[in-house]
C-alpha positions as CSV (number, residue, x, y, z in Angstrom):
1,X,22.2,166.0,154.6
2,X,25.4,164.5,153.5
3,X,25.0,161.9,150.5
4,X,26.2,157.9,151.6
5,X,29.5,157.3,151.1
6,X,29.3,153.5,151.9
7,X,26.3,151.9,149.5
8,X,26.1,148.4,150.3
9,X,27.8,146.2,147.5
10,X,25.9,144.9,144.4
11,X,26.4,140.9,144.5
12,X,27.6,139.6,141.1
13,X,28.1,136.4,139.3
14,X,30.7,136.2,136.2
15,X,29.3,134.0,133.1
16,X,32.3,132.8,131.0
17,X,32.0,131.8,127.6
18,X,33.4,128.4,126.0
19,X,35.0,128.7,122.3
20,X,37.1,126.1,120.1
21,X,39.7,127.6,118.1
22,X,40.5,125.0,115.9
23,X,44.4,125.3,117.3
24,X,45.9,122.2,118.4
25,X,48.2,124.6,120.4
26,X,45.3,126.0,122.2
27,X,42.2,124.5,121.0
28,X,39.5,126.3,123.3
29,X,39.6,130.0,124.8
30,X,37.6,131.4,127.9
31,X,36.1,134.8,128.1
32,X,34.0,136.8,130.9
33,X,30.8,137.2,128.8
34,X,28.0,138.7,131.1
35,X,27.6,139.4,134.8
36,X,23.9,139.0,136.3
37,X,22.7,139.5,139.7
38,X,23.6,137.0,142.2
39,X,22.8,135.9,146.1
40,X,23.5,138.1,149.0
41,X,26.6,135.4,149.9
42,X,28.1,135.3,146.5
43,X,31.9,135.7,147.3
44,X,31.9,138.4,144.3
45,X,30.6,141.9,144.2
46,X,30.2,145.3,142.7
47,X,31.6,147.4,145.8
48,X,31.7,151.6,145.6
49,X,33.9,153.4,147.3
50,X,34.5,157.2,147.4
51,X,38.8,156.6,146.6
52,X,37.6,155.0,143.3
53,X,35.2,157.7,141.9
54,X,38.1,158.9,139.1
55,X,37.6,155.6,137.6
56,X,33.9,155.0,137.8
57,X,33.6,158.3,135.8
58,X,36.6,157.6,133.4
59,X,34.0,154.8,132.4
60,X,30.8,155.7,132.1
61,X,32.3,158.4,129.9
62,X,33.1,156.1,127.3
63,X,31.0,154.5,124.8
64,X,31.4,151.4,126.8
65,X,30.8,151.1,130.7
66,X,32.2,148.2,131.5
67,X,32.7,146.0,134.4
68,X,35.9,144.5,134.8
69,X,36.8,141.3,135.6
70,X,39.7,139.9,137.2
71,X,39.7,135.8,136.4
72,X,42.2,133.0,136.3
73,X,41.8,129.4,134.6
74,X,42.3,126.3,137.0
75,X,45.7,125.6,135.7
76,X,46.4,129.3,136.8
77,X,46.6,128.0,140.9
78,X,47.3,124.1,140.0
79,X,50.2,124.5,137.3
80,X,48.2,121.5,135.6
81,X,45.1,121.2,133.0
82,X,43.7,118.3,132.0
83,X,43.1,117.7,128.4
84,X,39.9,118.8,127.4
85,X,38.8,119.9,130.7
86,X,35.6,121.6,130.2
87,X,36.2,123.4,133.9
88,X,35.4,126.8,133.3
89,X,37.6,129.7,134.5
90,X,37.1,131.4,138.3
91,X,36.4,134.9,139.0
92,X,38.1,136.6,141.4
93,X,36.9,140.4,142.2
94,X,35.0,142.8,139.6
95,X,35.6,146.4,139.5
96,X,33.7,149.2,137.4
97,X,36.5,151.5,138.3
98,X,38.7,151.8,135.1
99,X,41.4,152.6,137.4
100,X,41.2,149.8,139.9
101,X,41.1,147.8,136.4
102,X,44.8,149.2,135.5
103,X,46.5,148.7,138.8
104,X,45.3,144.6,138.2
105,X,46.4,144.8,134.8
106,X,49.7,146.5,135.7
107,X,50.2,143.6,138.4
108,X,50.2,141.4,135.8
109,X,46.8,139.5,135.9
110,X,43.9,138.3,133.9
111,X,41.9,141.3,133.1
112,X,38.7,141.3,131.0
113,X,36.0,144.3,130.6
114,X,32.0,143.2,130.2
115,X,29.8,145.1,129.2
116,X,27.4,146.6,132.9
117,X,24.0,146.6,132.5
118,X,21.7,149.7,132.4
119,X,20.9,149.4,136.2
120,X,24.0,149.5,137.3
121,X,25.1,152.0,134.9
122,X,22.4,154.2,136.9
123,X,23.7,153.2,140.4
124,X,27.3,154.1,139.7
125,X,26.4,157.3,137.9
126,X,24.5,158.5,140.8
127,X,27.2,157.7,143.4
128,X,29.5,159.6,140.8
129,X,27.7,162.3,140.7
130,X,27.2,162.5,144.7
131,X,30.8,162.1,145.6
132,X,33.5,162.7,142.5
133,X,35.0,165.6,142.7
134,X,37.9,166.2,139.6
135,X,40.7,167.1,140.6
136,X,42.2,171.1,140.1
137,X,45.3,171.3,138.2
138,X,48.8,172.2,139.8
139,X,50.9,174.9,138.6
140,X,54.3,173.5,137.5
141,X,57.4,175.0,139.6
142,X,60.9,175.1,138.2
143,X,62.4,175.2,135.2
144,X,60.5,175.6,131.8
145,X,59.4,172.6,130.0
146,X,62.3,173.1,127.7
147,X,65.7,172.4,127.2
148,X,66.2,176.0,125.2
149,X,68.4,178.7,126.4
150,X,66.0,181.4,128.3
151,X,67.2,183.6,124.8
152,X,65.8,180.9,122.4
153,X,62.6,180.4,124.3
154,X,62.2,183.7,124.6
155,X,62.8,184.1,120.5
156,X,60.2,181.6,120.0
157,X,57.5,182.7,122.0
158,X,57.6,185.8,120.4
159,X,57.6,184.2,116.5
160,X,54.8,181.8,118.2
161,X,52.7,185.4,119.2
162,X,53.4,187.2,116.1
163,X,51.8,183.7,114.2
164,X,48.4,183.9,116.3
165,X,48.1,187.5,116.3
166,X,45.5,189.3,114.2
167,X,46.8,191.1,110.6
168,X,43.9,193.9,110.3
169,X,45.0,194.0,106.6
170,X,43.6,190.2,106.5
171,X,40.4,190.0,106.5
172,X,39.9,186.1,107.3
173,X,41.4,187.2,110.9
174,X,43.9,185.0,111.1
175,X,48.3,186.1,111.6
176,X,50.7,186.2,109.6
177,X,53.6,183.5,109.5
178,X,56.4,185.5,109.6
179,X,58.8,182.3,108.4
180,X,56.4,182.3,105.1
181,X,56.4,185.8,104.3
182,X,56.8,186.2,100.6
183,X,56.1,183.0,99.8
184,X,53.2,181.7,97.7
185,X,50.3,179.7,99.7
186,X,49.3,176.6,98.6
């Protein structure tokens, strides 16, 4: 039996977190604290889909999971903010795909991580599991990675070999520079 490839999404809400700085220039500062579970018609939610997998396991295999929010203040769509408006921030989308993240971030917008709870650590590692597959590497075609004569490379690869090569006259197994012969070690 094939594993699910569509999971019905996870509905989230974003709590933001309210600090003075002191600054007259910018005397309070939002932040995404916490998500926590939400209504089935919540306009925001944790969706998995097989494209992102790359990301979901890029970060669970950090220290970290996070999920990642993608947020704008109210002066973001107005141009205007009152003076002490105590009108938190909005969520727009979450992500737990680090990749999803950096395309936001590399389109210039409001990008915080928070930190995903244990339970949905444990859904997105299963659907990883189930459906990320990494990707093989590709051999390189054309010219060496080098902007060396095919002579010079060729010169260094072999000083390079006769370095990591084992000396059976040393006994700790390891080659012999041959730029430091004759000289003292340190």
């Amino acid at each position: 039996m094939e594993p699910l490839a569509e999971v019905d999404p996870v509905p989230v809400r974003v709590l933001f977190e309210r600090r003075e700085t002191g600054s007259p220039w910018q005397p309070v500062i939002w932040r995404p604290g916490a998500i926590e579970p939400a209504a089935a018609d919540s306009p925001l939610a944790v969706r998995l889909t097989v494209d992102e997998t790359e990301g979901y396991y890029l970060n669970l295999t950090t220290e970290h999971p996070s999920i990642f929010v993608l947020w704008r203040m109210p002066a973001d769509d107005s141009g205007v903010i009152a003076e002490g408006d105590p009108t938190p921030p909005h969520a727009l989308a979450v992500t737990a795909s680090y990749n999803e993240a950096g395309r936001w971030m590399d389109g210039g917008e409001r990008v915080d991580p928070v930190p995903m709870p244990e339970p949905m650590q444990s859904w997105v590692a299963e659907y990883t599991t189930l459906h990320y597959v990494p990707e093989k590497g590709r051999k390189r075609k054309g010219n060496r990675p080098s902007f060396m004569g095919r002579n010079e490379f060729e010169a260094m690869t072999e000083r390079e070999r006769a370095i990591h090569a084992p000396n059976p006259a040393n006994s700790n197994g390891h080659g012999e520079n041959p730029d430091r012969s004759g000289k003292d070690e340190r």
